[in-house]
DRENDO-1510 file (C-alpha; in Angstrom, 1 decimal, always signed):
<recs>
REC; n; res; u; v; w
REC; 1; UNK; +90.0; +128.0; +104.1 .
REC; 2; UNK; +92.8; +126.1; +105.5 .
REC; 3; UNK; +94.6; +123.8; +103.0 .
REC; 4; UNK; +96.0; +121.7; +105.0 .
REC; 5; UNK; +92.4; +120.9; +106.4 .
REC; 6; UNK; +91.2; +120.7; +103.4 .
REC; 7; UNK; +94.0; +118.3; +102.0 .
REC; 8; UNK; +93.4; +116.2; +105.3 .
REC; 9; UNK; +89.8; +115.9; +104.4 .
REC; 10; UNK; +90.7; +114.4; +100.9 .
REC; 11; UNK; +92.5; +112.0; +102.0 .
REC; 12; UNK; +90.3; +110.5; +104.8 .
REC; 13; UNK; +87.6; +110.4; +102.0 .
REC; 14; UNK; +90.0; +108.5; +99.5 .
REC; 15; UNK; +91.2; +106.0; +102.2 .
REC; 16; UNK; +88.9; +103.7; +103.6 .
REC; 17; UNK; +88.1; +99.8; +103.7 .
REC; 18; UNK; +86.7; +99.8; +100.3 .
REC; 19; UNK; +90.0; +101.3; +99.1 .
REC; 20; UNK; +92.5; +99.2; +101.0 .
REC; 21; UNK; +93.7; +96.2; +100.0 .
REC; 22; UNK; +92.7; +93.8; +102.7 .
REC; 23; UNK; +95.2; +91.2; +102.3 .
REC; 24; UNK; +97.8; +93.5; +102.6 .
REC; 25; UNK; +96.3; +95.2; +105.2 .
REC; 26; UNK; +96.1; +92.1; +107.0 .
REC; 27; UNK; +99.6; +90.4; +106.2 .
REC; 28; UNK; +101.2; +93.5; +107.3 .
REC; 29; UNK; +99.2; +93.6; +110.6 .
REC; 30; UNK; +100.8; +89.7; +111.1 .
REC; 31; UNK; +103.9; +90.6; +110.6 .
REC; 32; UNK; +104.0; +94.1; +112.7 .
REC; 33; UNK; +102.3; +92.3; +115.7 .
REC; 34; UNK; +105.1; +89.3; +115.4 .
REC; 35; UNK; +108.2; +91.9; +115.5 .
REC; 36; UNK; +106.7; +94.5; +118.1 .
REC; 37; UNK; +110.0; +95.9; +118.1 .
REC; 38; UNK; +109.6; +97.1; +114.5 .
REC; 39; UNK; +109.7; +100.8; +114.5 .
REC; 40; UNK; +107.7; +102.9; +111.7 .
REC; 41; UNK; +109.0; +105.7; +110.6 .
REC; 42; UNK; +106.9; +107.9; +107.7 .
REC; 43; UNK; +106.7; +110.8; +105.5 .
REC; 44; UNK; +103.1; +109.9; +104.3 .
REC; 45; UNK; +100.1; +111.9; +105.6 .
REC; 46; UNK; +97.4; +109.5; +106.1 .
REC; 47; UNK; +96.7; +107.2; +108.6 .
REC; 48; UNK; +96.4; +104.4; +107.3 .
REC; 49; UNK; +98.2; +102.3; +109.9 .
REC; 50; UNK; +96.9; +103.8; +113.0 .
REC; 51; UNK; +93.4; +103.2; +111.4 .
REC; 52; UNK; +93.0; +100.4; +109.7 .
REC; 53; UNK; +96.2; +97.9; +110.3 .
REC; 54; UNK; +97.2; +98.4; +114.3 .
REC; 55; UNK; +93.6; +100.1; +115.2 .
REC; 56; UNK; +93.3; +100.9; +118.7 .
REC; 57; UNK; +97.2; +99.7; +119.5 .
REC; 58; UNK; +99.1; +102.5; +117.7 .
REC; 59; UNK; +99.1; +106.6; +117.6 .
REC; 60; UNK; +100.6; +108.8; +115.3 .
REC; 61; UNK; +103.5; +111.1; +116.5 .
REC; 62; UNK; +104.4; +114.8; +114.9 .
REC; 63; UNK; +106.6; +117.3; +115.9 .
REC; 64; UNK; +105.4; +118.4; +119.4 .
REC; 65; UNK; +102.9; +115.9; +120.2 .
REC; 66; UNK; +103.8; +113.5; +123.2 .
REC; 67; UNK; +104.7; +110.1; +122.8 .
REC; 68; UNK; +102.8; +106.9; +124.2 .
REC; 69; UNK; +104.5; +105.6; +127.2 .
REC; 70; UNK; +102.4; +102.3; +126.9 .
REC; 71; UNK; +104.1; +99.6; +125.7 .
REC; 72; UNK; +100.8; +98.1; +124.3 .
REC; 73; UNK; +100.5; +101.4; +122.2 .
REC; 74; UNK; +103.3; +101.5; +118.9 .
REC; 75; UNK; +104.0; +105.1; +118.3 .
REC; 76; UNK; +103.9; +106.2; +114.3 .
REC; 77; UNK; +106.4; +108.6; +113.6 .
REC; 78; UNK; +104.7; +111.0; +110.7 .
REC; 79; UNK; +108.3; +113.0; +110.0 .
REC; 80; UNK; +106.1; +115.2; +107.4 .
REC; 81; UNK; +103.0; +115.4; +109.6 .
REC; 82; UNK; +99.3; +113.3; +109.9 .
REC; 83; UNK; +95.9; +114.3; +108.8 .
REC; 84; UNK; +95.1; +113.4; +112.4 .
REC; 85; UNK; +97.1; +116.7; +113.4 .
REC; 86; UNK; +96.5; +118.7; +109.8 .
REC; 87; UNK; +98.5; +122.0; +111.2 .
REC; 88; UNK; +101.5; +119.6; +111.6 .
REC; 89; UNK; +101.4; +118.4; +107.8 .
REC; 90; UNK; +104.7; +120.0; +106.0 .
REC; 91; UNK; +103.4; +121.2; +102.2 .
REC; 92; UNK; +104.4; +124.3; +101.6 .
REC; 93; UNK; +108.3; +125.2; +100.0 .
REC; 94; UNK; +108.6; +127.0; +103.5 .
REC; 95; UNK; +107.7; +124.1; +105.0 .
REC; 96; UNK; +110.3; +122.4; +103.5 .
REC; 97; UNK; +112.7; +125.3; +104.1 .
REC; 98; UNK; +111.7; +125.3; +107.9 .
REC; 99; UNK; +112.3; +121.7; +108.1 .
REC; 100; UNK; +115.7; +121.6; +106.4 .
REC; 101; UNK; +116.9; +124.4; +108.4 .
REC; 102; UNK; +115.7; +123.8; +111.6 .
REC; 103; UNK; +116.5; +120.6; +113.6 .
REC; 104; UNK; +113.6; +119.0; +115.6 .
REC; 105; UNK; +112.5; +115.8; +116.9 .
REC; 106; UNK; +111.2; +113.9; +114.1 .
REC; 107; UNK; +114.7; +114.5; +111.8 .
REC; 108; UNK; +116.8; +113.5; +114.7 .
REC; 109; UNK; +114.4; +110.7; +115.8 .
REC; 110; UNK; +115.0; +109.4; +112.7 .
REC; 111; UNK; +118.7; +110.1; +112.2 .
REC; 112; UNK; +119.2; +108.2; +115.7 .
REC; 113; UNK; +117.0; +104.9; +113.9 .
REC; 114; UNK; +119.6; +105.2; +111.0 .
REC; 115; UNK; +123.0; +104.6; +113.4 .
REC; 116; UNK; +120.9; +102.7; +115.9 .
REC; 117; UNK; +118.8; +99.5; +113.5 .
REC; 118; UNK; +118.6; +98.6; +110.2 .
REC; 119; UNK; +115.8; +100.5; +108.0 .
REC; 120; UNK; +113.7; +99.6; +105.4 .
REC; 121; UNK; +112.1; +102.3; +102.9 .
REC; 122; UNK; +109.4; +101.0; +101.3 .
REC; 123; UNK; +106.5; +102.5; +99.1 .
REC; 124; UNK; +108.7; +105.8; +98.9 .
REC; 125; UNK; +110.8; +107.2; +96.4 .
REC; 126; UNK; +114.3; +108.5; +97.2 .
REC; 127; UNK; +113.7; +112.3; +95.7 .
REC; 128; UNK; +113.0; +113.8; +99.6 .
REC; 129; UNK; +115.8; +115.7; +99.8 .
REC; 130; UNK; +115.0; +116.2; +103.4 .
REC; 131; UNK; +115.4; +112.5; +103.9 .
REC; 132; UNK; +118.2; +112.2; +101.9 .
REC; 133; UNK; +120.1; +114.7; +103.8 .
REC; 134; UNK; +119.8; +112.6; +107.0 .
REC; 135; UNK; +120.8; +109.5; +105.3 .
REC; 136; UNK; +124.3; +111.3; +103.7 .
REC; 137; UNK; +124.3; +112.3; +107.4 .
REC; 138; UNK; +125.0; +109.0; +108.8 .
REC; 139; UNK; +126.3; +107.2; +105.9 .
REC; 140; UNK; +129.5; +109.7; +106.8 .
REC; 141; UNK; +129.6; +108.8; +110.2 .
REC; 142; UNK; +129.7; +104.8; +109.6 .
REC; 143; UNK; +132.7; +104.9; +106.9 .
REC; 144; UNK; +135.3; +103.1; +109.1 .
REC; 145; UNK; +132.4; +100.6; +110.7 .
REC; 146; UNK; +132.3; +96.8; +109.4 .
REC; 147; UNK; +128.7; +97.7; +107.8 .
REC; 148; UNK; +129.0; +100.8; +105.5 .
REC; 149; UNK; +124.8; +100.5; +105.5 .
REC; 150; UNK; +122.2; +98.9; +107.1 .
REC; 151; UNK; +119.9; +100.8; +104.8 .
REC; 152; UNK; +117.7; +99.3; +102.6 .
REC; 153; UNK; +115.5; +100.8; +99.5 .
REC; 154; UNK; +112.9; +98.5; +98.0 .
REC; 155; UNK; +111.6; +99.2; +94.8 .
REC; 156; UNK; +109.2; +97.3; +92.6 .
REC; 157; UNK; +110.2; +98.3; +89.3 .
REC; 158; UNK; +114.0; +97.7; +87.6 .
REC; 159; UNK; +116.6; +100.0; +88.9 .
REC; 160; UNK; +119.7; +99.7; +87.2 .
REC; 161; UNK; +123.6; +99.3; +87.9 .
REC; 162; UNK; +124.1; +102.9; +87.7 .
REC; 163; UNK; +121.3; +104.2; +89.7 .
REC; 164; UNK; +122.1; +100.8; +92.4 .
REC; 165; UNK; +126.0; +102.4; +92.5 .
REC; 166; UNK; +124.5; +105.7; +92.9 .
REC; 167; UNK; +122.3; +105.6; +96.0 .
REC; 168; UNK; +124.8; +103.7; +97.6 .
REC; 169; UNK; +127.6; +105.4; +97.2 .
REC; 170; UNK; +126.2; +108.8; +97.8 .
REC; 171; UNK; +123.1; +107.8; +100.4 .
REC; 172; UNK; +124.7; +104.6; +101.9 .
REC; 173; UNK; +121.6; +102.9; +100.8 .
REC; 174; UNK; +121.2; +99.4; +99.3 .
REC; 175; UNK; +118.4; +99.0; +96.1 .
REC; 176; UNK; +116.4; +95.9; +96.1 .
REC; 177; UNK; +114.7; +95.8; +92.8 .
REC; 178; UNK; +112.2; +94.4; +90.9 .
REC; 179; UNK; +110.6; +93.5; +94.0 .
REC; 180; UNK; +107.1; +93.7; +96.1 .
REC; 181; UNK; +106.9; +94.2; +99.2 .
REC; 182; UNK; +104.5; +91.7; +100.3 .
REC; 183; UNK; +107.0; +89.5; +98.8 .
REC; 184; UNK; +109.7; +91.0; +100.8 .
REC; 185; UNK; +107.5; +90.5; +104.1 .
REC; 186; UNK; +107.8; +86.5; +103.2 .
REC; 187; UNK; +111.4; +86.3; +102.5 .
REC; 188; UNK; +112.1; +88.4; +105.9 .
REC; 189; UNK; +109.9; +85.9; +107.6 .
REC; 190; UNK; +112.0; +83.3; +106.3 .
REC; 191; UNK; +115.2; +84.3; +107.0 .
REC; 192; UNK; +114.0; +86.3; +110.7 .
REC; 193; UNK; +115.6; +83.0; +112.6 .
REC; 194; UNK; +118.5; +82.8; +110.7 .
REC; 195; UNK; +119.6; +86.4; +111.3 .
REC; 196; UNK; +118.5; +86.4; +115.5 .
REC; 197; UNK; +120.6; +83.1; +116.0 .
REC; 198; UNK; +123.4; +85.2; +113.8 .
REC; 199; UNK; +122.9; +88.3; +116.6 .
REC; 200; UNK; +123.0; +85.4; +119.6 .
REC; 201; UNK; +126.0; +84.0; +118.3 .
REC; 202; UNK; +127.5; +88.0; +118.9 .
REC; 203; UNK; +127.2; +87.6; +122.7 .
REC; 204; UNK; +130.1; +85.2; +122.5 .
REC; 205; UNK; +132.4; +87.3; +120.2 .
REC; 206; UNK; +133.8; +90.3; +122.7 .
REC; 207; UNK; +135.2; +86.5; +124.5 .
REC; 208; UNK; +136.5; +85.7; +120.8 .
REC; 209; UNK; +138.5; +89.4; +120.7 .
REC; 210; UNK; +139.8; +88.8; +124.2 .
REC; 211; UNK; +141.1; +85.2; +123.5 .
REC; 212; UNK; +139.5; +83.7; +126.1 .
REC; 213; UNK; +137.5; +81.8; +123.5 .
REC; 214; UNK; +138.2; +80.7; +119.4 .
REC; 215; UNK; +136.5; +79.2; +116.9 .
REC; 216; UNK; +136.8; +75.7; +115.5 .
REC; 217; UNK; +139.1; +75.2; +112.4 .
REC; 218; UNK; +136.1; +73.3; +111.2 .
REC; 219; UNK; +133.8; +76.5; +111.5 .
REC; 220; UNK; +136.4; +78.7; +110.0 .
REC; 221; UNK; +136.6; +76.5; +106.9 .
REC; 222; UNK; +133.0; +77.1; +106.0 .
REC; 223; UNK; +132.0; +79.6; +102.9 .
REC; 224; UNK; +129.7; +81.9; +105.4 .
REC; 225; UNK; +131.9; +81.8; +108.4 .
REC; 226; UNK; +134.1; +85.1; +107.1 .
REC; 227; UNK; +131.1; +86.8; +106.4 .
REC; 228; UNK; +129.1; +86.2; +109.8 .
REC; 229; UNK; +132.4; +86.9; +111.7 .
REC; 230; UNK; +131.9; +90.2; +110.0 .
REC; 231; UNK; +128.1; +90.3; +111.1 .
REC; 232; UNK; +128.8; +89.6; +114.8 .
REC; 233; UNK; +131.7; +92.2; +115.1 .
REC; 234; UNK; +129.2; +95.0; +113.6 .
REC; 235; UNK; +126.5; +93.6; +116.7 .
REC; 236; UNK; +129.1; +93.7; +119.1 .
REC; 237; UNK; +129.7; +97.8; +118.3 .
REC; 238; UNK; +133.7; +96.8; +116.7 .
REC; 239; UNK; +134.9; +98.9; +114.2 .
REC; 240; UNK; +137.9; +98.7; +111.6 .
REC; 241; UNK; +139.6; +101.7; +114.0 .
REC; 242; UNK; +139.3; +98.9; +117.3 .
REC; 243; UNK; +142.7; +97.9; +117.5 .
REC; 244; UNK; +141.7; +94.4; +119.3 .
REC; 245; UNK; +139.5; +93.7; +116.1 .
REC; 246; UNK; +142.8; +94.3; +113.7 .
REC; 247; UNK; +145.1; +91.7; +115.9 .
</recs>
């Protein structure tokens, strides 16, 4: 008997519509089909989004399987495997081993996300040393950028200062505590305008570094503009190394 068959099994008989949480189900749908350029990254098994919140409009994606070319069809990236592929699912300590040791897609898929957009780990816990590998990975290679991390952990229970300091410093990864993520969902939503008229506003800032433009002293007086200046430099690829952003 195969276990990883047999784990698959479990897990299709556990989740289901009368185990779901619709609401959720259906807030996170709302917001996935608003941002299509979201990108989901996982290490869970199941399948619950391909089944039951982008049904018919998303596929999961292991390690050797081919990705949709559709733009209509969101790919799910299952970095430890799916129960829709059960030979791909990574259990075993030489799984693990395998993984750690030998690069493939999946890890640098999702090292590439890390230097490329902001990420958001949710409903996880930070003990995957696989993960956390990638994520000291990158955090080394963005030391001199304006951002240190655009990494972000949510977690519903309290964290602490130390623990906060800790994943930061050593996974470049920011803690939001004490928070849920529906509730995160809304406050993104909230705030989604704000921050695309702050990447819009970058457009204009490589004619800012080349002084063919400047901002108003009347801007530059106000208690955000130091930190959006900041902001727009990181969208406009500037580091602390680029000599024209030190003049």
């Amino acid at each position: 008997m195969d276990i990883r068959v047999e784990i698959s099994n479990l897990i299709k008989e556990k989740i289901n519509l009368e185990t779901l949480d619709k609401d959720r189900v259906k807030q996170f749908r709302k917001f996935l089909l608003k941002h299509d350029s979201v990108t989901i990254v996982t290490t869970n098994y199941d399948s619950i989004i391909t089944d039951f919140v982008l049904p018919l409009s998303s596929k999961p994606v292991v390690n050797g399987k081919l990705i949709p070319k559709s733009i209509n069809i969101k790919p799910i990236y299952h970095i430890h495997g799916s129960i829709a592929y059960p030979h791909s699912i990574i259990l075993t300590e030489g799984d693990y081993f395998n993984f750690l040791h030998k690069e493939n897609y999946m890890s640098r898929k999702l090292f590439t996300l890390i230097q490329e957009t902001t990420l958001v780990i949710m409903g996880y816990s930070l003990g995957d040393f696989n993960l956390n590998r990638i994520l000291n990975e990158a955090k080394e290679l963005k030391l001199n950028t304006i951002r240190k991390s655009d990494i972000y952990y949510i977690n519903r229970e309290k964290v602490g200062n130390i623990y906060q300091r800790y994943f930061y410093t050593t996974f470049g990864v920011n803690v939001l505590q004490e928070l849920e993520i529906n509730d995160f969902l809304c406050a993104l939503e909230l705030d989604y305008v704000k921050a695309d008229q702050l990447i819009l506003g970058a457009e204009r800032f490589p004619l800012i570094i080349e002084g063919h433009k400047k901002y108003k002293d009347k801007y530059l007086k106000l208690r955000k503009a130091f930190s959006h200046i900041l902001l727009r430099a990181d969208a406009s690829a500037y580091s602390f190394e680029d000599e024209e952003f030190k003049i």
